[in-house]
PANUTI-10626 format. One record per residue (C-alpha): x, y, z. Coordinates in steps of 0.02 Angstrom, whole numbers, padded with zeros to 5 digits, always signed. Each point is the difference from the previous one (the first is absolute). Last residue first. Example, Ala and Ser with C-alpha at 12.3 -4.5 7.8 and 13.67 -1.06 7.14 Angstrom:
+00684-00053+00357/-00069-00172+00033/
END
This chain:
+02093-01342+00586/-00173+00044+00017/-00056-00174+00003/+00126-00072+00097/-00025+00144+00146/-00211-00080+00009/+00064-00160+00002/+00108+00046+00143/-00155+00063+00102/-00118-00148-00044/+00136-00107+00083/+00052+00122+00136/-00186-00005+00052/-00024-00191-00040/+00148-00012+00140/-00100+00118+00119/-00139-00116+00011/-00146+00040-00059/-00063-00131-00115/-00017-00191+00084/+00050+00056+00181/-00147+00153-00018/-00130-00105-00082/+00033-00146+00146/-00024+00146+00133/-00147+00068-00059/-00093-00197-00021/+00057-00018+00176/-00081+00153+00043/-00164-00025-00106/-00013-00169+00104/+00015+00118+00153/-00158+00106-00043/-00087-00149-00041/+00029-00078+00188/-00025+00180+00051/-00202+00002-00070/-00087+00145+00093/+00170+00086+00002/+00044-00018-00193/-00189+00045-00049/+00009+00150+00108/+00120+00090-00070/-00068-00031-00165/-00142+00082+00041/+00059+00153+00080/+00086+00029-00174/-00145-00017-00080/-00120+00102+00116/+00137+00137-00020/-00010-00001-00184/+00157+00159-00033/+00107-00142-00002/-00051-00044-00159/+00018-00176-00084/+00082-00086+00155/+00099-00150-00028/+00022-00149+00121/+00167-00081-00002/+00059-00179+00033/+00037-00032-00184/+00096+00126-00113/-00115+00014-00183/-00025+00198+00010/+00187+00046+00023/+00036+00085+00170/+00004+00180-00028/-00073+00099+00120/-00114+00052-00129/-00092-00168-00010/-00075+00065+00175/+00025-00111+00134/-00018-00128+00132/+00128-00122+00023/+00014-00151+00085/+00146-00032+00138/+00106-00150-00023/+00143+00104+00038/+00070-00011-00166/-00167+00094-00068/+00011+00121+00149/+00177+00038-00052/-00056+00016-00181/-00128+00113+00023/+00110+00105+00108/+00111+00021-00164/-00141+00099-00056/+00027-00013-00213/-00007+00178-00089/-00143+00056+00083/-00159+00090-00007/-00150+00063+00080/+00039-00138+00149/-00116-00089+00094/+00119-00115+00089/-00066-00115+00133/+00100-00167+00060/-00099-00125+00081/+00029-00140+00155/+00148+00101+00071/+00101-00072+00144/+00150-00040-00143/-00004+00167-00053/+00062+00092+00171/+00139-00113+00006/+00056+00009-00190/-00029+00196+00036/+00116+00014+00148/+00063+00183-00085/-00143+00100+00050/-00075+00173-00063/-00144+00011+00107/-00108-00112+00075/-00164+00072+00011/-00129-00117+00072/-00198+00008-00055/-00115-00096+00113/-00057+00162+00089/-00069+00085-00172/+00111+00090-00100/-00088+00141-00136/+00060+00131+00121/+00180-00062+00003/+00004+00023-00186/-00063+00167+00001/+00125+00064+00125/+00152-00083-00077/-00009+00054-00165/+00119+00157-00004/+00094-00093+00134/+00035-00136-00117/-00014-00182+00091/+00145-00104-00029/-00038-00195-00031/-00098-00154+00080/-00182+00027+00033/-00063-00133+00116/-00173-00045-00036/-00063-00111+00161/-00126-00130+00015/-00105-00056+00157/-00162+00016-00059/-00027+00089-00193/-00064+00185+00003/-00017-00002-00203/-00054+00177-00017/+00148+00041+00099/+00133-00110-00115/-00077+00073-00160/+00008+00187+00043/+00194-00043+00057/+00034-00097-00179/-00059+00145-00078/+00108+00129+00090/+00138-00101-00039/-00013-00024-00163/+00205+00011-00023/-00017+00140-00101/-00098+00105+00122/+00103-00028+00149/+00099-00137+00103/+00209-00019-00072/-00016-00201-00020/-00083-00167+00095/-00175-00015+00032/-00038-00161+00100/-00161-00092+00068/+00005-00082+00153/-00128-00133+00060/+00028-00001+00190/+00102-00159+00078/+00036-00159+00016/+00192-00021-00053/+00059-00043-00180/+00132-00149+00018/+00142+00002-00125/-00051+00186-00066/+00008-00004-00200/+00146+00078-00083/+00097+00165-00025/+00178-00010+00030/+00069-00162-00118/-00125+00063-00119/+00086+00154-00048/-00117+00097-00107/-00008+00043-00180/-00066+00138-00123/-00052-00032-00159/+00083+00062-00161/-00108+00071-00127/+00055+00064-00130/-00043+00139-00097/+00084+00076-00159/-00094-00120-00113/-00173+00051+00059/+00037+00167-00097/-00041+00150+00128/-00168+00087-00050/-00047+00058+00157/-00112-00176+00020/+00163-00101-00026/+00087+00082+00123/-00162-00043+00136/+00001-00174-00051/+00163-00058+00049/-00044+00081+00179/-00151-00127-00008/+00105-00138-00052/+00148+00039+00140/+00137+00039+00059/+00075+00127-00153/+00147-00003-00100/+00019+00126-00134/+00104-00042-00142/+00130+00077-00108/-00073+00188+00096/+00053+00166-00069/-00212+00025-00014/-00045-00059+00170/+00130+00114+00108/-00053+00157-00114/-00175-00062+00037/+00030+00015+00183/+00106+00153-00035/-00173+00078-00060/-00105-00068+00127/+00097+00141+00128/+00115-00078+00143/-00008+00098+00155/+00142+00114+00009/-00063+00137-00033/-00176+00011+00012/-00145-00102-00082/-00031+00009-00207/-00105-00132-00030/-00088-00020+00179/-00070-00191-00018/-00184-00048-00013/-00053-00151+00137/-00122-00156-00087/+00122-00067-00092/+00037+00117-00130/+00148-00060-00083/+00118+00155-00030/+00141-00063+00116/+00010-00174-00069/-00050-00115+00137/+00133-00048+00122/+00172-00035+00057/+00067+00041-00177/+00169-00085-00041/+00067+00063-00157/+00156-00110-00090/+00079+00128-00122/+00111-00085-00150/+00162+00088-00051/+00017+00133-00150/+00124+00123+00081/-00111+00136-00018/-00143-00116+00060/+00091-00022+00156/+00021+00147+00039/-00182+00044-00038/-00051-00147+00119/+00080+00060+00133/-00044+00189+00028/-00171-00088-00013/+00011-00148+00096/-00012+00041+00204/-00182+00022-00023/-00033-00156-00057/+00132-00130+00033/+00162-00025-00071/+00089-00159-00105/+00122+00055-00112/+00092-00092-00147/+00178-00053-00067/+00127+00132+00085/+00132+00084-00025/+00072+00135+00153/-00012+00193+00017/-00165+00053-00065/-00104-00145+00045/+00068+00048+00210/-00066+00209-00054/-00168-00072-00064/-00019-00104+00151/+00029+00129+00127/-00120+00124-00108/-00123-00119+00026/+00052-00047+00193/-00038+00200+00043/-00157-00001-00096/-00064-00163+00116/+00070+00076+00144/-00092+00164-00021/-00167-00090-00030/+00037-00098+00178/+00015+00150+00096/-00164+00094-00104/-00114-00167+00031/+00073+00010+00199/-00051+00169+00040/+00202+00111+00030/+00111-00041+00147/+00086-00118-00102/+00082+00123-00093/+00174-00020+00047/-00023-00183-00032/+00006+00087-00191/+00167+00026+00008/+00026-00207-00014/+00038-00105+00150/+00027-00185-00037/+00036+00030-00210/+00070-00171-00034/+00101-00026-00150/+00002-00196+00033/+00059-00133-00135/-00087-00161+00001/+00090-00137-00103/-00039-00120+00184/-00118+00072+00102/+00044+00144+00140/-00147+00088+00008/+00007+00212+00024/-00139+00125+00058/-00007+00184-00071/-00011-00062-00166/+00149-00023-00183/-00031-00173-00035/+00147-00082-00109/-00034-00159-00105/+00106-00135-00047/-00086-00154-00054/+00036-00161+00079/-00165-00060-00017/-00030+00010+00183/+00046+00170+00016/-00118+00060-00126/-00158-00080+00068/+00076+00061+00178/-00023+00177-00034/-00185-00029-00072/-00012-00060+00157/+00068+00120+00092/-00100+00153-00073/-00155-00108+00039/+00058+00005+00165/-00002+00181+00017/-00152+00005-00095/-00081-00066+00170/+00123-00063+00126/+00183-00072+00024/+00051+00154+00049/+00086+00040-00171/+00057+00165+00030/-00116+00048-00165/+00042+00158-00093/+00021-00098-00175/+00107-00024-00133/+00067-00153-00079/+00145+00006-00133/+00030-00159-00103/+00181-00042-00046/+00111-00002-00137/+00030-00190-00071/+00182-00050+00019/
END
């Protein structure tokens, strides 16, 4: 019998964000019949899954500490996890993701076994726009184990054309990248049976803040001053940004906060707003995609440059631009909604979660 995979990662699998990813790529093994054990906090019971779940690790203990440093120390703490799980069993490969992979990945090169690398995002030393701390405190993750991380790598899989492109500018061989788009469940996010009269309403999904344009996309929306239409900003709201942000909202501007009715809150949407600095792929792009909701966007947040029913932006930074295209799709709706339905047919014919697993396995067979 063949010796299994080992997947590690610090996801509960909540059935959201990289969490879900995690499961996927899960499932892609699981559905092949391979055996594969996932040492995480959360567990899946799958068929040829074995569990070494981690639900409470020390580092809970340290919650109390600023989130970036919390989740740093569980990302170190699953590393050495993983190293010490490679040590005492055989295995045929190892799938981690950045941050988590170092203590990993040199395991496993000692014992000669291919190193799958999941990166969320753009290479760390890209400079998109934002420069990085090099050296930040303990136990923030310094650029060095980032390219520590990237060098051990088989392959490094990445969301997305544009994240594909940032290795290759640092000098990483195109050859080590793949790309392996992300998907979205179809069956959850899709059109609204019977749209309801009602304001134009323009949605920004994702954490709000500089990275996300968000400040650009408020500056846009109060030059614009459109009649009964709402932007409703859907995500956490950082304290440390709050107070600017809420200055820049004019009265039409709704904050929703986190919220976990997001195929509801979707499906009343006409347009979906991301400005983003970079990306690896938004999965909210997706979802509004599925939903039949158009996309505005930056090409950094990932969706590939030929997708139908989306509307790129070529800097966000162009106000008048962006305030432009927001009013093209509400002075002409029955256009707007024809990009929907285009959106959704691009999303049913390439993103679902099955091509995911797909492009995910390939990527496993080609290392293996």
């Amino acid at each position: 019998m063949a010796d299994p995979w080992l997947y590690v990662t610090d996801a509960k699998f909540s059935g959201i964000g990289i969490d879900l990813v995690c499961e996927q790529q899960i499932r892609a093994f699981s559905e092949r019949g391979a055996r594969l054990d996932v040492l995480a906090r959360g567990k899946l019971d799958l068929p040829q899954v074995r569990n070494f779940r981690n639900r409470l690790p020390p580092t809970k203990l340290l919650s109390w500490l600023p989130a970036q440093k919390y989740y740093a120390l569980n990302k170190r703490y699953f590393s050495h996890l993983g190293k010490h799980r490679l040590q005492r069993a055989d295995y045929a490969g190892v799938v981690a993701w950045s941050r988590t992979a170092l203590r990993i990945f040199e395991q496993a090169e000692r014992q000669g076994l291919p190193r799958l690398l999941n990166v969320g995002n753009f290479h760390r030393d890209f400079d998109s726009g934002r420069p990085g701390i090099e050296h930040p405190a303990w136990p923030l993750i310094p650029h060095s184990r980032y390219r520590a991380e990237y060098e051990l790598a088989s392959l490094i899989l990445v969301a997305s054309d544009e994240a594909a492109h940032s290795f290759v500018s640092q000098g990483v061989p195109a050859e080590k990248i793949r790309t392996v788009y992300r998907g979205v469940d179809t069956s959850k996010y899709f059109p609204a049976p019977n749209r309801q009269p009602g304001p134009f309403i323009v949605a920004s999904c994702g954490l709000l803040g500089e990275r996300k344009g968000t400040y650009q996309l408020l500056r846009a929306w109060r030059r614009l001053a459109l009649p009964n239409a709402e932007l409703w900003l859907i995500g956490h709201l950082p304290a440390a940004e709050a107070r600017e942000i809420q200055a820049l909202a004019s009265g039409s501007v709704r904050f929703l906060g986190f919220r976990k009715d997001m195929p509801e809150l979707l499906r009343q949407a006409h347009l979906h707003v991301l400005l983003s600095r970079n990306e690896g792929l938004a999965k909210v792009l997706l979802e509004a995609a599925a939903s039949a909701v158009p996309n505005l966007c930056t090409r950094q947040a990932g969706l590939p440059p030929d997708v139908e029913g989306t509307l790129f932006v070529e800097n966000r930074d162009d106000e008048e631009a962006v305030a432009a295209a927001i009013e093209s799709c509400f002075r002409n709706p029955a256009g707007t909604a024809l990009l929907g339905v285009q959106a959704r047919r691009m999303v049913e014919q390439r993103f679902g979660w099955s091509a995911f697993r797909d492009r995910f396995r390939q990527a496993v067979a080609d290392v293996t």
